[in-house]
N, C-alpha and C positions, 0 to 999 in steps of 0.2 A: 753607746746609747744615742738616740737621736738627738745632735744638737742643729743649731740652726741650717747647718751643711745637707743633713740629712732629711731634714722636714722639706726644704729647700728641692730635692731630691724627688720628694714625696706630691711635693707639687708640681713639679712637672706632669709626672706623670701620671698627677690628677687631672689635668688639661684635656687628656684622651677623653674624657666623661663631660666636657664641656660640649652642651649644645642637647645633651641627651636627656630624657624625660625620668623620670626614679617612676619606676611601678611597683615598686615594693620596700620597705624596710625589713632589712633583718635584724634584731638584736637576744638574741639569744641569754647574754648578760645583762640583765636589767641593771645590774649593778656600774654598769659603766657608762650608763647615762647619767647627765648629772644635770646640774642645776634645778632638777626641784621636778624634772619633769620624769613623765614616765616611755617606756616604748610606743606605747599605743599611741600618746600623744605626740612623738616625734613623727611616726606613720602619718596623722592627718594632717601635720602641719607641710610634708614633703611631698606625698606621693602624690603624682601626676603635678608637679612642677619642674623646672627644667632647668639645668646645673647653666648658671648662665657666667661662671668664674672660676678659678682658682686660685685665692691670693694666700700670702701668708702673712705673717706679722711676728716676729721670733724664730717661739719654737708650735705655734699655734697654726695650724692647715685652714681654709677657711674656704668654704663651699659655699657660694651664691645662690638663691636657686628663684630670684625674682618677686621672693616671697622673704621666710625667714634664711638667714647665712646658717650653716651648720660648720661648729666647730670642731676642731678633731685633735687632742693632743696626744702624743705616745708613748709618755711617761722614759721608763728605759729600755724596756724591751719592743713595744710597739714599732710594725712595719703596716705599709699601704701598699696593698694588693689591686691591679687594676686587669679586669679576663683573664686572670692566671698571672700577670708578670709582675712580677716586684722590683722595685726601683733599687731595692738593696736586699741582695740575698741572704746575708746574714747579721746580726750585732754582736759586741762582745759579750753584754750579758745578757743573751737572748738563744734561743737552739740554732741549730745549725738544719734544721728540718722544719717540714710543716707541719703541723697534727690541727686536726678540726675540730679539738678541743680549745684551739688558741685565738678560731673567731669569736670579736667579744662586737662587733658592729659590724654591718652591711646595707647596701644601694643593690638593687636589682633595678634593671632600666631597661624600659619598653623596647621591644624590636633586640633584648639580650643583652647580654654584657652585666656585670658586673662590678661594682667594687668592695674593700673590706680591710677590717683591720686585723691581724694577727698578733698578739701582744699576751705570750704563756705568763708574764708578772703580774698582767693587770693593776697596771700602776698609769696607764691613760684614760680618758673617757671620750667621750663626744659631748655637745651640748649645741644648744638651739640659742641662737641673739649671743656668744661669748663675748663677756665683757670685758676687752682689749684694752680697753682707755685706763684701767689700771698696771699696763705694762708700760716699761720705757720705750724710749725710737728701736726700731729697733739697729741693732747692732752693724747690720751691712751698710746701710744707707744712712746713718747717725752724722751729722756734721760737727765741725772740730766745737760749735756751741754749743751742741745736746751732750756732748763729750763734758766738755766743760762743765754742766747743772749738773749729769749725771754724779761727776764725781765732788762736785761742790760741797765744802764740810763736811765729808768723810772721815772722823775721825779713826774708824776703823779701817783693816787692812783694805791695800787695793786692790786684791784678789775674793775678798767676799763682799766688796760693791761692784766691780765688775759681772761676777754672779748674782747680784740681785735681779730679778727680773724685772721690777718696778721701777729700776734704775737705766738697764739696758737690755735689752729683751733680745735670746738667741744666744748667747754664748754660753756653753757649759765646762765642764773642769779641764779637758782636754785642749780646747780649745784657748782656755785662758792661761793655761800654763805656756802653752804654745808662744801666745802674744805675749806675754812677759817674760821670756825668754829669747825670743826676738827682741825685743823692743828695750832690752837690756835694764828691766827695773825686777823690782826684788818686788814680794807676791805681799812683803808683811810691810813697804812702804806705808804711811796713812795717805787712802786717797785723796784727800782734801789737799795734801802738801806738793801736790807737783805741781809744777810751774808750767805757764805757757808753751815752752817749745817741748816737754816734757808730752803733754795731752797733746799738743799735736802730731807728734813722734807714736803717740798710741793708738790715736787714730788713724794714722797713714796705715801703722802695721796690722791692724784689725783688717783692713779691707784687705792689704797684700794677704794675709794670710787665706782668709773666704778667699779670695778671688782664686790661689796657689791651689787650697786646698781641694777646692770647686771641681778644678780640671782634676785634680789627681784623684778623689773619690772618696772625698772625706772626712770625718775628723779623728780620724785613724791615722792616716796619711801624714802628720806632722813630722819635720826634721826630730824634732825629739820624743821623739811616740818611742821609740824602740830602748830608748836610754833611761826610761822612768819605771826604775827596778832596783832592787840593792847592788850595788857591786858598779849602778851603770858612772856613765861618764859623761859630761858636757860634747855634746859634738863641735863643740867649736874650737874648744882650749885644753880638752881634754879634763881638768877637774873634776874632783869628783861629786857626784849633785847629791844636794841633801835634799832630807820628806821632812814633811811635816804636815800638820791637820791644820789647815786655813779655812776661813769658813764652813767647816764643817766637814771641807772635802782633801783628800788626800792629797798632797802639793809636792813637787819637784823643782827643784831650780839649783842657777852653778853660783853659789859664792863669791866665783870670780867677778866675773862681768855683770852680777845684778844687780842693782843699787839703790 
């Protein structure tokens, strides 16, 4: 599913559409527009102004266009399509095919081209002005003191405040399991109780990991993506990792070395 890696992914190769004017919106899905507004009113608020960005914040896309930002998130199946190329050809729970049943938004832009989102769950939307300022730093660029506040008084595990968005924006299950299994802490620690070289040991490995993961293509791509199964094993020690439901989301980790 698209975690920060991927949205990441998605803005790049949003960048292509930089500089280009929108002469049309497509949304087909009224339903995945959100914040209150409708298609029509996304149409006048865009067309015939000119993508003048691409930034992100998380797992949130963010389209400039000199007027209103247009926001784009892709829930778990959503990918971004730009003249036909997609920055990632398929997700794990997403098809492995296109079907035009699966555009739920689109940019048509003056002089041609294209862009659009395909997302068969419909579990993303778009939105006009998205209000960011209620997520945390986000997670790539977070320094070792937004680390700090994020996990300050965390009574609960540090695997479902690292998942909060409003805490640290951009990391999802795959991704966290990954970093605390790197970073040698157990997922059911209470975040509040780790000590200084502790947070900062988690923030070094946050960025190693994005930065690893980055080049290899993913949040697929982690040392332990392949071993979070019944039967699997610790790649480092061999042990064998146990599951469990952490914040709501399916957890792996080795007994041994997490702590």
């Amino acid at each position: 599913m698209p975690e920060i890696l991927e949205v990441e992914a998605y803005r790049r190769l949003a960048e292509r559409v930089v500089g280009r004017t929108i002469s049309a919106v497509e949304a087909p899905d009224a339903w995945f527009v959100k914040g209150g507004a409708t298609p029509e009113a996304v149409a006048v608020a865009l067309v015939n102004r000119r993508i003048t960005a691409s930034r992100r914040h998380g797992k949130v896309l963010l389209l400039d266009s000199g007027g209103p930002t247009l926001g784009l998130r892709f829930g778990m199946t959503g990918r971004l399509l730009v003249d036909g190329e997609a920055a990632i050809q398929y997700l794990e729970w997403g098809g492995r095919r296109s079907d035009p049943s699966w555009v739920r938004f689109g940019l048509r832009f003056r002089g041609g081209g294209r862009l659009w989102i395909d997302d068969p769950r419909r579990l993303g939307g778009v939105e006009l002005e998205p209000d960011v300022g209620g997520l945390g730093p986000d997670a790539w660029t977070a320094t070792t003191a937004e680390f700090e506040q994020a996990l300050a008084g965390g009574r609960g595990p540090l695997k479902a405040r690292l998942l909060d968005q409003a805490r640290l924006a951009g990391l999802g299950n795959l991704l966290v399991d990954e970093v605390l299994w790197r970073a040698d802490l157990s997922p059911h620690r209470p975040a509040g109780l780790l000590d200084t070289d502790e947070v900062r040991r988690l923030r070094r490995v946050v960025r190693r990991v994005l930065d690893q993961m980055d080049r290899r293509g993913g949040s697929h791509t982690g040392d332990l993506f392949d071993a979070r199964r019944p039967g699997g094993v610790c790649p480092r020690d061999g042990t064998g990792l146990r599951r469990a439901t952490v914040g709501g989301r399916t957890t792996w980790w080795c007994p041994a070395h997490q702590s």
